[in-house]
C-alpha positions in Angstrom: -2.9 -21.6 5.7 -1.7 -21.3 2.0 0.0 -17.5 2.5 1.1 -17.9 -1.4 -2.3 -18.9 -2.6 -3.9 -15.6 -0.7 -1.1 -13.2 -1.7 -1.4 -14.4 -5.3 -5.4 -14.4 -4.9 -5.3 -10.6 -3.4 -2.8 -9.5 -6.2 -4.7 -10.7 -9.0 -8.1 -9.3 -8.1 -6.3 -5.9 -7.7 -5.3 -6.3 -11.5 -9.0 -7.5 -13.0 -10.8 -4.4 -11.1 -11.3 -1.0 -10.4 -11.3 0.8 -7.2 -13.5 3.4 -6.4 -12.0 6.2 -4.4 -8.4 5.4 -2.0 -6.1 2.9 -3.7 -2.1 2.0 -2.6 0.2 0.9 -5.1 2.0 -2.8 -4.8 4.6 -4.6 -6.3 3.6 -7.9 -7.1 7.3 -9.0 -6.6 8.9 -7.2 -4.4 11.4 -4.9 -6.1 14.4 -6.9 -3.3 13.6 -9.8 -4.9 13.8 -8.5 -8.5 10.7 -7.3 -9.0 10.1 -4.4 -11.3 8.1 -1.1 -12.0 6.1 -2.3 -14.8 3.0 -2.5 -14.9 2.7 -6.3 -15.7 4.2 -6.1 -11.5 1.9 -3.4 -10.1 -1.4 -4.2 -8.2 -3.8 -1.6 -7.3 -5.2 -2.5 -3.5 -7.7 -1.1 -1.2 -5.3 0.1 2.2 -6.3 -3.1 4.0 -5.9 -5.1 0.8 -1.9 -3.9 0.9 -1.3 -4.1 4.7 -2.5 -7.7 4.3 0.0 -8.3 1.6 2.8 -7.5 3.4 1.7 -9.2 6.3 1.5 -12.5 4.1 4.8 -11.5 2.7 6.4 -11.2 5.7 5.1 -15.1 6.5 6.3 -16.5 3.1 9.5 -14.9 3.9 9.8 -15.4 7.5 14.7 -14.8 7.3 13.4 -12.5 4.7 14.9 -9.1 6.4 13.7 -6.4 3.8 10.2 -8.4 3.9 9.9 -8.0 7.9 10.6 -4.6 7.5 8.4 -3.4 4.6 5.7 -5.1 7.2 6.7 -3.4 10.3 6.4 0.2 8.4 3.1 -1.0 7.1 2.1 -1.5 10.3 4.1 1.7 12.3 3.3 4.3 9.9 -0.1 5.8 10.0 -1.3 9.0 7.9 -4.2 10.3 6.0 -6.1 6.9 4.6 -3.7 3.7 5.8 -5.3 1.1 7.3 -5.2 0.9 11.3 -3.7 -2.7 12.2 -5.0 -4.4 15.1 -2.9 -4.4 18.5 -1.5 -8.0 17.3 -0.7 -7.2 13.8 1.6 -4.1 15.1 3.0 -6.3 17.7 3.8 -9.2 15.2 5.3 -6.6 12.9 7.7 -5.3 15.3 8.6 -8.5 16.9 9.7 -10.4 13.6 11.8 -7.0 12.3 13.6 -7.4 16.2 14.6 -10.7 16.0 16.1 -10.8 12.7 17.4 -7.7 13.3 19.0 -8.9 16.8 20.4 -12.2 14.6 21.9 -10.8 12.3 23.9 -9.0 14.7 24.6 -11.6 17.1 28.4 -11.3 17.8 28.7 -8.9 14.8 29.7 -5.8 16.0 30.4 -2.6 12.8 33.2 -1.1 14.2 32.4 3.0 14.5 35.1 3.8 12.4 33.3 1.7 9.2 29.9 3.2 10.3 31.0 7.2 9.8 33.1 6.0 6.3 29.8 4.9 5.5 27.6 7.5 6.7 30.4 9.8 4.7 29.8 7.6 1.5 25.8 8.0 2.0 25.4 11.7 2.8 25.3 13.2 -0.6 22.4 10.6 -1.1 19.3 13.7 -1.5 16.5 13.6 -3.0 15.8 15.7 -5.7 13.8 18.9 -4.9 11.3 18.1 -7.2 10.8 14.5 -5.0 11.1 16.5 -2.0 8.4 18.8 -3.2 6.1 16.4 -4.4 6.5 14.2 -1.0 5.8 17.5 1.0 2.4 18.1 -0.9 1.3 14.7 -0.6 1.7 14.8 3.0 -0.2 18.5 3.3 -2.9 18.0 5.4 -2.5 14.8 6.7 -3.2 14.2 10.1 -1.4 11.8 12.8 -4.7 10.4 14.9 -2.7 9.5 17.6 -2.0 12.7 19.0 -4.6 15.0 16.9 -6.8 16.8 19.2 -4.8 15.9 22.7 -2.7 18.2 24.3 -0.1 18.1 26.9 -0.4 19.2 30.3 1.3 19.1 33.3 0.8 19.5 37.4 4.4 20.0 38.1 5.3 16.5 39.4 3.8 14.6 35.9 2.7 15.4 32.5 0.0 14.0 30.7 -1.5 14.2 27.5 -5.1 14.3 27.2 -7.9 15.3 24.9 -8.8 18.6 24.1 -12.4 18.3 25.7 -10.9 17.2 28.8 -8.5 20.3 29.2 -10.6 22.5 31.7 -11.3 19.2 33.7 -7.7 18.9 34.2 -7.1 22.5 35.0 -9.4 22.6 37.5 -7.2 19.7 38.9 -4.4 22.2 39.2 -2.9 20.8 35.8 -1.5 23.0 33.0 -0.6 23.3 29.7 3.1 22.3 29.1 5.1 19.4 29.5 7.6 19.5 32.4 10.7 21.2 32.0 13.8 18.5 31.4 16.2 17.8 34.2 19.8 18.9 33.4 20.8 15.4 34.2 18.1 13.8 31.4 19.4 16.6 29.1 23.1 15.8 29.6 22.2 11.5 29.1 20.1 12.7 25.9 22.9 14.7 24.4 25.2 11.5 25.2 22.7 8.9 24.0 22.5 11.5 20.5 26.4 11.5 19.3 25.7 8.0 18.4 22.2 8.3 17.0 21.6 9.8 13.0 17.9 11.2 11.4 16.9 9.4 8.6 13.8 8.6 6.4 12.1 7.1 3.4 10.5 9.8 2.3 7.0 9.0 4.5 8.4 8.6 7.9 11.7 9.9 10.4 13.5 7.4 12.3 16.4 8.0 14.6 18.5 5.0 15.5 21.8 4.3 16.4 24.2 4.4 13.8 25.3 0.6 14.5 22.0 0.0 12.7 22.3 2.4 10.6 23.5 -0.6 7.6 20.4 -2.4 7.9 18.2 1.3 7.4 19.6 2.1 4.2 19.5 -1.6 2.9 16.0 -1.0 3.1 15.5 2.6 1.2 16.2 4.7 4.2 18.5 8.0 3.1 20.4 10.4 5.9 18.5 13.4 6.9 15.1 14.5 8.4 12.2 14.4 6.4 10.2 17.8 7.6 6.2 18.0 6.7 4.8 21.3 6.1 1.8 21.8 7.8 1.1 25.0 6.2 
């Protein structure tokens, strides 16, 4: 398959049309390879339309890092009107941010001491509160389908988390509401596993990785600090 000749296709029947209803924003070229914020490089594309993009992106540009992971958070992050990837989209999109994650730090080791000088360097990195306040609006009311309506319960051995509708079934199982209270010895290896782990986001989505990785985050538009979503 020609992946240049459908990305170019997709892109420039965003640009001769109009959309009806829920459209995503794309750069034509992406802004790590130079691209810019004009308008001349902006496409407008149904959500499937841009999840497809990147996906053909991330094909043209298979060393490509910042391409692999612009598709893996198309693919991971899932709010309000983005497209639902299929089960082997996801898996593609996680699998090709892994391995050139894992290469390029084959036998590379950022010593912990460069790490917190750059975590240091980084943290005064904010957004504005204007951004923060338009980010939180946008996200108002957006729901997160895979745990919407589910609940989690728990019969004292295991917890589960099922859907509302099925609660009484459950209870009459002897289940209820609640996850299981943390062992102190999960508690203690949690607290451990945490000194060396940081929040960050990109303004849609939290992650919380180790701070080895933490280079390769902010490469890619990440910033220090936990995004939080009213839900008010």
């Amino acid at each position: 398959m020609n992946y240049k000749k459908a990305y170019d296709s997709i892109c420039e029947r965003g640009q001769t049309r109009e959309i009806v209803g829920y459209i995503e924003k794309h750069h034509i070229i992406m802004r790590s390879h130079g691209g810019s914020d004009d308008a001349s490089n902006i496409t407008h594309l149904t959500a499937r339309e841009h999840f497809i993009a990147h996906w053909l992106l991330a094909r043209m540009y298979p060393t490509d890092y910042r391409a692999q992971a612009a598709f893996k958070m198309m693919a991971d992050v899932r709010y309000r009107n983005r497209y639902t990837p299929s089960s082997r989209a996801v898996a593609e999109a996680r699998e090709r941010a892994a391995k050139l994650s894992s290469e390029a730090q084959k036998g590379k080791k950022i010593p912990r001491a460069q790490v917190e000088k750059m975590i240091k360097t980084i943290t005064g990195r904010k957004y504005s509160v204007e951004t923060k306040s338009k980010i939180q609006k946008s996200l108002i009311g957006r729901s997160r389908p895979e745990i919407e309506g589910r609940v989690h319960i728990n019969n004292g051995v295991k917890s589960k988390v099922v859907p509302f509708e099925k609660l009484q079934e459950y209870k009459n199982q002897g289940y209820q509401e609640g996850r299981l209270p943390v062992k102190e010895s999960t508690r203690k290896l949690k607290s451990q596993q945490n000194t060396n782990r940081r929040w960050i986001n990109n303004g849609i989505t939290n992650k919380y990785p180790d701070i080895s990785d933490l280079p390769y985050y902010i490469g890619n538009g990440f910033v220090l600090g936990r995004l939080i979503i009213s839900k008010n």
